[in-house]
C-alpha positions as CSV (number, residue, x, y, z in Angstrom):
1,X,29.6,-3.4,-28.0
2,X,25.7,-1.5,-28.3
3,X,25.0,0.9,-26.1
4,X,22.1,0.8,-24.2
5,X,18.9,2.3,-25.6
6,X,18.0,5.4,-23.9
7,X,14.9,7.5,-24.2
8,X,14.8,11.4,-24.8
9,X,15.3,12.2,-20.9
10,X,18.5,10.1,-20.5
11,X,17.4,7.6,-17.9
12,X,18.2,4.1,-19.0
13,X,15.5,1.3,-21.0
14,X,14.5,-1.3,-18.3
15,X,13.4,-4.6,-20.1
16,X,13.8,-8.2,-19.6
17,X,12.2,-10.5,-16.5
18,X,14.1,-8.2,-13.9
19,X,11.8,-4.9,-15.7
20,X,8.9,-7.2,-15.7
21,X,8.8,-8.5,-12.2
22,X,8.8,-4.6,-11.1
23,X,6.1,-4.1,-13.1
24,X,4.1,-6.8,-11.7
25,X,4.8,-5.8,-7.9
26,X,3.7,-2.1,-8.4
27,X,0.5,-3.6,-8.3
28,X,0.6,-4.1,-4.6
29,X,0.8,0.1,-4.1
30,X,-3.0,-0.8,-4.3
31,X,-3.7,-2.1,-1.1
32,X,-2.0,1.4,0.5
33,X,-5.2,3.2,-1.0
34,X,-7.5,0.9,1.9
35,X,-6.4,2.1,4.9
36,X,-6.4,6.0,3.4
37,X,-9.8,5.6,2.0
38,X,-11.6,3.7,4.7
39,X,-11.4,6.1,7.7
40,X,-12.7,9.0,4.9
41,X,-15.8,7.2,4.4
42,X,-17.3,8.4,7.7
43,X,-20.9,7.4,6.9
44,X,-20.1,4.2,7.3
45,X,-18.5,4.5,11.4
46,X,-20.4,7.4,12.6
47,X,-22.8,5.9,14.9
48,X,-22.4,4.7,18.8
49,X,-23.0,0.9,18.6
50,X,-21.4,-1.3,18.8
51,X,-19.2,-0.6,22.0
52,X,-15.8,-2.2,22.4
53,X,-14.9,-1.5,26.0
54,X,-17.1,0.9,26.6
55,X,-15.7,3.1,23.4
56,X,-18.9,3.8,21.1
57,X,-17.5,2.0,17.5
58,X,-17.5,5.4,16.0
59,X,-13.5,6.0,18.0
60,X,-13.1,2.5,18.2
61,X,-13.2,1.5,14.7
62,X,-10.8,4.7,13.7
63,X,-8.7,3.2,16.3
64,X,-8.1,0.1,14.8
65,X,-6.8,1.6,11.5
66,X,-3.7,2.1,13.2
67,X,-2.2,-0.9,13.2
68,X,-4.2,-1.9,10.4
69,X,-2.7,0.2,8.8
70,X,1.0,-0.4,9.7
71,X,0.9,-3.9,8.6
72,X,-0.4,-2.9,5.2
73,X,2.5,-0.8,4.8
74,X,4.8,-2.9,6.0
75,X,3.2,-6.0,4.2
76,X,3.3,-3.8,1.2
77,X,7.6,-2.7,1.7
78,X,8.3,-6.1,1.6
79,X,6.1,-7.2,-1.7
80,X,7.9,-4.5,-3.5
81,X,11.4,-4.1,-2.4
82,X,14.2,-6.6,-3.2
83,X,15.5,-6.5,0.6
84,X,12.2,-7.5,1.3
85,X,11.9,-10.6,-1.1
86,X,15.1,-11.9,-0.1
């Protein structure tokens, strides 16, 4: 029987559909970058209007990243993680 191919730092060769599939659902680390990168784009938020409950959209809007932000992640665990796609 072959062993397994190994590169130079001993870890082993993933290949086949099982290596491919990973490959394919890295892509969805992607969407993590949207709720980092949206609240650091202040110019875009940083005036008073429109109000939501009498909060000026400039807290309001920064507010709602939250659980924006949770379902991303979440959404995102359970693209990428085998407990998730069973």
């Amino acid at each position: 029987m072959a062993a397994t191919p190994r590169p130079p730092d001993g870890a082993p060769v993933a290949s086949g559909p099982r290596a491919e599939s990973r490959e394919v659902r890295k892509g969805w680390y992607v969407l993590l970058l949207v709720p980092i990168l949206a609240p650091l784009l202040v110019s875009t938020y940083a005036h008073k209007t429109p109000e939501l409950f009498g909060f000026p959209f400039f807290y309001w809007y920064q507010m709602i990243w939250i659980p924006i932000s949770a379902v991303v992640t979440g959404a995102v665990y359970l693209l990428t993680t085998e407990r998730g796609r069973r």
